[in-house]
C-alpha positions in Angstrom: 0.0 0.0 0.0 2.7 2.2 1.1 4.3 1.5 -2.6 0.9 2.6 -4.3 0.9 6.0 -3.0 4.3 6.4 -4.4 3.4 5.4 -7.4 0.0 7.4 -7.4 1.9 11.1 -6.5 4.3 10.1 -9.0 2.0 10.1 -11.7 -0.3 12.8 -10.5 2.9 15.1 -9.5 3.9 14.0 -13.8 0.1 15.0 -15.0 -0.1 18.2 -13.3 3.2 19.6 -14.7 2.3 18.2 -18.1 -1.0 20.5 -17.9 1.2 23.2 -16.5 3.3 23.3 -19.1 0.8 23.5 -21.8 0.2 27.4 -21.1 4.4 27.9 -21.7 3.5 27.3 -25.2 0.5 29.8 -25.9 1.4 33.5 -27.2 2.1 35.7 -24.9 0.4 39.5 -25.3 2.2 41.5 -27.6 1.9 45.0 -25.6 2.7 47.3 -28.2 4.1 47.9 -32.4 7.8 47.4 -31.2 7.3 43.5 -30.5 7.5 44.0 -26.9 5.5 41.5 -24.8 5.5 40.4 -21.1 5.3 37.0 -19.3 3.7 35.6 -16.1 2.0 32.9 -14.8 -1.3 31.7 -16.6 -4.6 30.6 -15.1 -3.5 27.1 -14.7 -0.5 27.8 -12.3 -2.3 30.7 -10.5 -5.7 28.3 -10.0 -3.4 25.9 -8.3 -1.6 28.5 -6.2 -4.8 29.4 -4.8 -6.4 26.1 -4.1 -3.1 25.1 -2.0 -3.6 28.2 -0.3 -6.8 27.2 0.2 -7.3 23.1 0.5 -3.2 22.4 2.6 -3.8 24.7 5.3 -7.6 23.7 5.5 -7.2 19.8 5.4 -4.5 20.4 8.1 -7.1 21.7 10.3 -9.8 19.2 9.2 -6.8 16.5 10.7 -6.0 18.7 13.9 -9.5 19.4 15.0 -11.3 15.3 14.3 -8.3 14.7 17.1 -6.0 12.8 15.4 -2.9 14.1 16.2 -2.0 13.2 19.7 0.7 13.4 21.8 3.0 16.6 23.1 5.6 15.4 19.8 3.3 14.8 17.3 1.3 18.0 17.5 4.3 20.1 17.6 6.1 18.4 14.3 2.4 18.3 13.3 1.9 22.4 13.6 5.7 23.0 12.5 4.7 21.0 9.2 1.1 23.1 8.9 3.3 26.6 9.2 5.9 25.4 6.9 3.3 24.3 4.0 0.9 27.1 4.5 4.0 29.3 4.1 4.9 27.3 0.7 1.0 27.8 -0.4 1.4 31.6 0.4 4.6 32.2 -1.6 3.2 30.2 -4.8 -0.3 32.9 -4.1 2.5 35.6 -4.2 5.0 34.1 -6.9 1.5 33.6 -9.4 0.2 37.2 -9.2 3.6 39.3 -8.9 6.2 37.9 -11.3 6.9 39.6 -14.4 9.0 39.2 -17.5 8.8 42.0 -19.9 10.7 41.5 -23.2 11.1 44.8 -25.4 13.4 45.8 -28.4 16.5 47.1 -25.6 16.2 43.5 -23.6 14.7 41.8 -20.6 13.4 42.8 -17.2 12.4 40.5 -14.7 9.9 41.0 -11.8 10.3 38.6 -9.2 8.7 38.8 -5.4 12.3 38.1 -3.8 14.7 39.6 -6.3 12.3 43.2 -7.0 13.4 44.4 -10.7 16.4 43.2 -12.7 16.9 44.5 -16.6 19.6 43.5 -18.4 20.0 44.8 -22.2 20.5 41.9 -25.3 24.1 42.9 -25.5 24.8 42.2 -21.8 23.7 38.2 -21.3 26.5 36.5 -21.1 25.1 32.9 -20.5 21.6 31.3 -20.8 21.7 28.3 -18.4 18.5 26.3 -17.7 18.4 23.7 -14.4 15.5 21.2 -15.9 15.2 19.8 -11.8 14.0 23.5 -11.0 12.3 24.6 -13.9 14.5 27.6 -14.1 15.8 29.9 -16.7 19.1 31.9 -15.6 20.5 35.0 -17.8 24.1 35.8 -16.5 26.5 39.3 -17.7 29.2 40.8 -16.1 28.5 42.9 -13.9 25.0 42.3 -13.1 23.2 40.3 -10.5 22.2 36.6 -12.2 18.3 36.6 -13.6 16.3 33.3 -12.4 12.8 33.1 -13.0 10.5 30.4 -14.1 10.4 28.4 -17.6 7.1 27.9 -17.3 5.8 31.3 -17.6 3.0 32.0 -20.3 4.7 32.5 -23.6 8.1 31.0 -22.6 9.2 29.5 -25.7 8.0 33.2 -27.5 11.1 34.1 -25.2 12.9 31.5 -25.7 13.1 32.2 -29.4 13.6 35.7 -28.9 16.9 34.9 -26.9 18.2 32.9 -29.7 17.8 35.8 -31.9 19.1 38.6 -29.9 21.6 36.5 -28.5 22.6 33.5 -30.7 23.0 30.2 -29.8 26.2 29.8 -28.7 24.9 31.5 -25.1 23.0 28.9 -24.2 24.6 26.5 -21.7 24.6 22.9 -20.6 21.1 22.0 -20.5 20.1 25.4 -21.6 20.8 23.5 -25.2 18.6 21.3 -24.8 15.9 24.2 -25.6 17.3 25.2 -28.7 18.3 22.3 -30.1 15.3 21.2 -31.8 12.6 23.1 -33.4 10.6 23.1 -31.0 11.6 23.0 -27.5 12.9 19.9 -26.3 12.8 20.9 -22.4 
């Protein structure tokens, strides 16, 4: 049984990324003539932000208050877990409705809830590396603090093929490669 449940948030954790990354590859808005667009989470990511915030924190209580938890060791671990989840649900509520990637004709900046506003201009990114584990993108220069933020943004690969033409190919690093070296994404 124990085995089953593996195998069971295995495959649901697999299906619920898969649908995730279904909104990466929608257009993103095209905000004005000079190509410019921005990027942030879409529906899917921010309806799932929500209903942690929502069904984590509540089904903890449902399991505090039927008296299940018992025991001075248990219900401390138990409320250290409940503030360290409901924390995780709140910075995924944040993280949906605050991150920002704006691309224009100069470059990129970045809106993120922890890092504030980072630009960096075409001419500046150095590297493109991408960690596949995390999910994130990271644009490196000289000079400048390192952009991270999320692959999985609507309109992504729009991005994605706007840094291999501002950029070229040969910034793309390790398994940052792996998204231009196909026609399509392979990441």
């Amino acid at each position: 049984m124990f085995a089953l449940s593996f195998v069971v948030t295995g495959v649901l954790t697999t299906l619920i990324v898969l649908w995730l990354q279904s909104e990466q590859r929608r257009s993103p808005r095209v905000d004005s003539g000079d190509g410019s667009f921005e990027l942030r989470h879409g529906r899917k990511y921010r309806w799932i932000a929500v209903t942690s915030l929502v069904l984590v924190p509540g089904s903890f209580l449902v399991v505090a208050l039927t008296g299940d938890v018992s025991g001075s060791a248990n219900v401390v671990g138990f409320a250290a877990l409940f503030v360290i989840v409901t924390l995780i649900a709140l910075w995924m509520v944040v993280d949906a409705f605050k991150t920002r990637v704006v691309v224009h004709a100069d470059g990129i900046t970045v809106r993120t809830p922890l890092g504030g506003a980072r630009s960096l201009k075409w001419t500046e990114i150095r590297t493109i590396s991408y960690n596949p584990w995390a999910g994130w993108l990271s644009l490196k220069s000289e000079g400048h603090p390192t952009i991270r933020f999320q692959r999985h943004l609507l309109g992504a690969d729009a991005l994605i093929s706007r840094l291999r033409e501002e950029t070229g190919v040969e910034t793309f690093r390790g398994f940052a490669r792996l998204l231009v070296s196909v026609g399509k994404d392979a990441a």
